[in-house]
C-alpha positions in Angstrom: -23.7 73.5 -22.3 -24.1 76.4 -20.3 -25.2 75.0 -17.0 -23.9 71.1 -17.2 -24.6 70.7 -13.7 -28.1 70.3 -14.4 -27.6 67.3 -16.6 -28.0 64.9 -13.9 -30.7 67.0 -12.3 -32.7 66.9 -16.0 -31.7 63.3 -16.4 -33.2 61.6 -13.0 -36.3 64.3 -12.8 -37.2 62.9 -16.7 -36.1 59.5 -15.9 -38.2 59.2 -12.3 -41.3 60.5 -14.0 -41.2 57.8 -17.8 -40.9 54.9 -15.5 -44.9 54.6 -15.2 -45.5 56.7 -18.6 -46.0 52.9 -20.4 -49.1 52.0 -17.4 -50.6 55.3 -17.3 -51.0 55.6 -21.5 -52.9 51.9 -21.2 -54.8 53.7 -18.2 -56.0 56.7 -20.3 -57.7 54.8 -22.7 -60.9 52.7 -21.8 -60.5 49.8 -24.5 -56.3 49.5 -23.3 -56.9 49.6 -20.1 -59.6 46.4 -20.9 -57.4 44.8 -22.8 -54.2 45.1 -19.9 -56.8 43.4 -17.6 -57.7 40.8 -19.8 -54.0 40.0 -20.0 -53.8 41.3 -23.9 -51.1 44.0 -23.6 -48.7 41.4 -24.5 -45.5 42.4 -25.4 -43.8 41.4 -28.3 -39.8 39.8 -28.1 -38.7 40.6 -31.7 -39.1 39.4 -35.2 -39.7 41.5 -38.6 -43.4 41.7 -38.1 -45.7 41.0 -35.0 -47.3 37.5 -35.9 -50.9 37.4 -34.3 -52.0 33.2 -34.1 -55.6 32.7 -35.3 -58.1 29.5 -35.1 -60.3 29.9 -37.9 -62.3 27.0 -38.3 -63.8 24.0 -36.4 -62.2 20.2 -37.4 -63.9 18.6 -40.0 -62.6 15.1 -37.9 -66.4 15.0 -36.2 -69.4 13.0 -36.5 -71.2 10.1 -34.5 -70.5 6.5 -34.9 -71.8 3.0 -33.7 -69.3 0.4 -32.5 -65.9 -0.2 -34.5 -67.3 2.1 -37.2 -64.4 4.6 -39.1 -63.6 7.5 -37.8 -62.0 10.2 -39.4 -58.2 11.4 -39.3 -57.7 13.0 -42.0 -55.3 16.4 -41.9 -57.4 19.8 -41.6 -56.6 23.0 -41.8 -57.8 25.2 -38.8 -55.2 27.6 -38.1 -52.9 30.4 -39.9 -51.9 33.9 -38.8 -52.0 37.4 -39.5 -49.1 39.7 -40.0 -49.1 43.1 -38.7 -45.9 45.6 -38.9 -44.2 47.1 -36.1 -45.5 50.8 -35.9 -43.1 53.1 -33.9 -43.9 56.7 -32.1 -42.0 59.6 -30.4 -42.0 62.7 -28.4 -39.5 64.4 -27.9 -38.5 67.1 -25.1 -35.7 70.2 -25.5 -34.1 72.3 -23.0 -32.0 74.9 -24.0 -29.1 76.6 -22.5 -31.0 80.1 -21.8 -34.0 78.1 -19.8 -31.5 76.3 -17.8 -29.7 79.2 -17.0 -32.9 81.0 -16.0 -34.7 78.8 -14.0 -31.7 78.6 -11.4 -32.2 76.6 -8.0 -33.7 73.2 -8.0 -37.3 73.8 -6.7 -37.1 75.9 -10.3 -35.4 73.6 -12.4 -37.9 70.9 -11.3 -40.8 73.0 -11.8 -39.8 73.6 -15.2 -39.0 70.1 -15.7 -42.2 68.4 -14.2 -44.3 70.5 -16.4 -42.0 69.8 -19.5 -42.0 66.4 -19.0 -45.9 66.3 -18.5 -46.1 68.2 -21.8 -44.3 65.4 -23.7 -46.2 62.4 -21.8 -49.3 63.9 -22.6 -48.6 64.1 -25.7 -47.2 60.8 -26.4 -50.3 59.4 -24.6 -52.6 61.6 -26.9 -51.2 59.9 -30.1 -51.1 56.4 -29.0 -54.6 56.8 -28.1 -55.5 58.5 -31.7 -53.5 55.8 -33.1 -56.3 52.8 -31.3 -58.7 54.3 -33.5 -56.8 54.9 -36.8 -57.1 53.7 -40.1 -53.4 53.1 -40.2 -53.1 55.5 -42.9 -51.9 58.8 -40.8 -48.3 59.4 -40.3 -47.5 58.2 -43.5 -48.5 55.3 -43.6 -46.9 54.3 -39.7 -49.3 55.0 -37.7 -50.5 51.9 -35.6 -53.9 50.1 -37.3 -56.6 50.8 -34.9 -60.1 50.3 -35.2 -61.4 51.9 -38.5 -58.4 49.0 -39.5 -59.4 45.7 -37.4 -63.3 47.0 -37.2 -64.1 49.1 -40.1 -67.7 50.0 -41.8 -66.8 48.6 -45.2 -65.7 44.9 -43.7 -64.2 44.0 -47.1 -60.5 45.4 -46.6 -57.1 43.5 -45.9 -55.8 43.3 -42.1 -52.7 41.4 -40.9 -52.1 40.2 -44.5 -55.1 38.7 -45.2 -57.9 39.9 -47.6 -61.3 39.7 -46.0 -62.9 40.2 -49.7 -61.9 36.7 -50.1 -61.5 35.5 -46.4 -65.0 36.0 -45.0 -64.3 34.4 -41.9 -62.2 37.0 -41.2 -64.5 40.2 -41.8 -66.1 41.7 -38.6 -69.5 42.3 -38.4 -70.6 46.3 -39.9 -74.0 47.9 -39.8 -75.4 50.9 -40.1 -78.7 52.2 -39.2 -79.7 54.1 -42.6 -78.8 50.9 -44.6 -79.8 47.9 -42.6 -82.1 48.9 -40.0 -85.1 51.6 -40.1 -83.3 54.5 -41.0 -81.2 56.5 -38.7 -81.2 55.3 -35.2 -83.2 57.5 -32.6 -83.7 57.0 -28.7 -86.9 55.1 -29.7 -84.7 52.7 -32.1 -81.4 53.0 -30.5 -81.7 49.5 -28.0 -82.8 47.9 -31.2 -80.3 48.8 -33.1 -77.4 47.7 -30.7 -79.2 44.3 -29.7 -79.4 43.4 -33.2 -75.5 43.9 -33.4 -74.7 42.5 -30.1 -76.4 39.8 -31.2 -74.2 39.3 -34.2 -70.9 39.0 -32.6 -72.0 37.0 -29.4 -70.9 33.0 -29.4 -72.5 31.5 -26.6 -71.0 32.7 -23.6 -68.3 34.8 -25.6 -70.2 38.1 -25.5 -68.9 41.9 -26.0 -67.2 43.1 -23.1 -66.9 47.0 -24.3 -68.7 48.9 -26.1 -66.7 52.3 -26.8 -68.8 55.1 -28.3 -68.5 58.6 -30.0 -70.8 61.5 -28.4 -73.8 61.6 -30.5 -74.2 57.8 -30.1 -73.6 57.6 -26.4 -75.7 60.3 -26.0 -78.6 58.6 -28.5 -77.8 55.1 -25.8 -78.5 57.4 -22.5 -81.7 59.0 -23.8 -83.2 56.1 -24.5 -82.1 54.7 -20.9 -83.7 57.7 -19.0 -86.2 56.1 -18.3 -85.0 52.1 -17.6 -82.2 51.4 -14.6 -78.7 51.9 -15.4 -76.0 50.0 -14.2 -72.5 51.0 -14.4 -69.0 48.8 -14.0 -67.7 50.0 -10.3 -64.2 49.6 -11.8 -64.3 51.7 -14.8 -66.1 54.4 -13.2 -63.8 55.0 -10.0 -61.0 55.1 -13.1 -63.1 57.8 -14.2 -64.7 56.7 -17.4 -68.3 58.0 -18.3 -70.0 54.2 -18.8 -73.5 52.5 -18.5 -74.2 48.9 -19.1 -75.6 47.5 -22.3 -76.2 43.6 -21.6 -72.7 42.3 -20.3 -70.8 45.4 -22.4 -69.7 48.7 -21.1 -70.6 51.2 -23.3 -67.7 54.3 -22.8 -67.9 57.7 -24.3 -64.7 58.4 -25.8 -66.8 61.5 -27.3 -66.9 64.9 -26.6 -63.7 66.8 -26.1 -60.5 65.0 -27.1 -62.5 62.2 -28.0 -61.2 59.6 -30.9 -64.0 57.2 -31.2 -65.4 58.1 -35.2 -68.5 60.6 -35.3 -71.8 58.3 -34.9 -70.1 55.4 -33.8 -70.3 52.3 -31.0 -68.1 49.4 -31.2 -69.1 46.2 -29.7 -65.8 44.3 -29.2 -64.9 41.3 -27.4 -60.8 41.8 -25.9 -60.4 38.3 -25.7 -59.6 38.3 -28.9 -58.0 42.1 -29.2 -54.5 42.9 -28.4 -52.1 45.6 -27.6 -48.8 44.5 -28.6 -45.6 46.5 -27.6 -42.1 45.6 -28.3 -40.8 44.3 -25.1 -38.5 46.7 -23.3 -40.2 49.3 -25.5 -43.9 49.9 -24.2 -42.9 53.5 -23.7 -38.9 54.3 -23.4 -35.8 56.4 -23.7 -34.5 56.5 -27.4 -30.5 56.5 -26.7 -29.2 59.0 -24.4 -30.2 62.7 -24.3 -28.4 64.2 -27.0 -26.2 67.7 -27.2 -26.2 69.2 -30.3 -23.2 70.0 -31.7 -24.9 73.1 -33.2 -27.1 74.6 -30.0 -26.9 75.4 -26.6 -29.7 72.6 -25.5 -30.4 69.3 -23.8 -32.8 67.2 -26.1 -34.5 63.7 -24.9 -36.7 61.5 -26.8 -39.2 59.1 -25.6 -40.6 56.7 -27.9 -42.7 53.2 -28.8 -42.9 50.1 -30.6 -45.1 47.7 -31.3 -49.1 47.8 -32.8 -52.6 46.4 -32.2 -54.0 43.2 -33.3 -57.2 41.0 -33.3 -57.1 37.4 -33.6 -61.0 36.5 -34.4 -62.7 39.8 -36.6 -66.1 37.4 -36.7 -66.6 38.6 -33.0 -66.2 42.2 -33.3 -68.6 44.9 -34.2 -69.4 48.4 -35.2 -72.9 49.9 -35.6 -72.9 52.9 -37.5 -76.1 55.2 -36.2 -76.4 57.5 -39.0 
């Protein structure tokens, strides 16, 4: 290395700033940061796969009786589990031997640093958050399975192992406005169109909490209020999130520059039943020690992340498509 006192300098500046990287990712997103304060960022201790429990189906062992009448005990299936593989993710962050040399002092070397550093959490940040509403299929096949996965438009596909062409209890609930309503959804039809789909996934009190929404649709949503009262969630909006009450849901634009929610799109989801599931000691962290090619004159670090997203009841999800 050219200027090997810096190491340490390099190592604690990158170090100090990663520490939080894992709680400010879950902070950037609207539907993570829900699920963190639902408790559903649950980390994950090992194993092959990430096993996600799942109830699927009331006791058959019911029924009224009079007296010493029978009751039955017989064995009934109610639960099984879905299977989701361990996705992983990087960024990565290179110094060379020239830069270190030329930004000389430690007000410089910081500078350089902080905004190197921000560079690579940014961008780590950026792809988790693509990855919440991926197909899965990006990356090569490892990218984490985000919504267009657990809450897709054609309900029939296989998530966690199990194949919902077979398994209807496990589809969520799809619709889209051309096909099963009255044609594309407008700010006349709009309220219509989400009631009919909120309806669909609410269980007595277990109603959608969230309602994230690509530009077009939230826009479609806030024309139509313009002329009604809109609430907002106090919390969400001092975090900075554009949101406006739909019944008990928050409907979020994640539209509009940067955006990843699909183009026409609201999901009504309930995060009780989503999850976030990181490997423990690796929501966000240093892969190995930074590295010194044998080859170049540079400093390399790489942060990284395991773990994926899960949903343990599909039945109470939703997605209304508005074209």
């Amino acid at each position: 290395m050219s200027n090997p006192n810096y190491n340490n300098l390099i190592t604690t500046t990158i170090e100090s700033r990663t520490r939080a990287l894992a709680d400010n990712i879950t902070q950037n997103s609207a539907l993570l940061r829900r699920m963190r304060r639902r408790g559903n960022a649950r980390p994950v201790s090992g194993g092959r796969l990430i096993v996600q429990e799942i109830d699927f189906a009331a006791t058959t062992n019911v029924g009224w009786y009079s007296g010493l009448g029978t009751l039955t005990t017989a064995a009934f299936e109610h639960a099984t589990a879905a299977e989701f593989a361990i996705r992983e993710a990087y960024a990565s962050l290179i110094i060379s031997g020239l830069e270190m040399a030329q930004n000389r002092g430690r007000e410089q070397m910081i500078d350089m640093l902080v905004a190197r550093v921000t560079n690579m959490e940014r961008s780590l940040a950026n792809l988790l958050n693509t990855g919440v509403y991926s197909d899965g299929s990006g990356g090569g096949g490892n990218q984490i399975g985000g919504l267009q996965l657990l809450v897709p438009l054609t309900n029939t596909n296989t998530v966690g192992n199990i194949n919902r062409n077979t398994a209807t209890w496990w589809r969520n609930v799809a619709q889209r406005s051309s096909v099963n309503f009255s044609g594309a959804a407008t700010a006349a039809t709009i309220l219509n169109h989400m009631g009919r789909v909120y309806n669909s996934v609410t269980r007595g009190t277990d109603v959608p909490d969230i309602a994230p929404a690509d530009g077009n649709a939230f826009q479609l949503f806030m024309d139509a209020m313009s002329d009604r009262q809109t609430i907002i969630d106090d919390e969400m909006a001092r975090a900075g999130f554009v949101t406006a009450k739909f019944r008990n849901a928050d409907v979020v634009l994640d539209g509009g520059s940067g955006g990843q929610a699909p183009a026409n799109s609201i999901y009504f989801l309930n995060t009780n039943y989503l999850f976030w599931r990181p490997m423990a000691g690796m929501d966000v962290y240093r892969v190995g020690s930074d590295r010194e090619p044998t080859n170049q004159d540079a400093l390399i670090r790489i942060i990284g992340w395991k773990g994926n997203m899960t949903v343990s009841n599909s039945a109470l999800q939703g997605l209304l498509r508005t074209d």
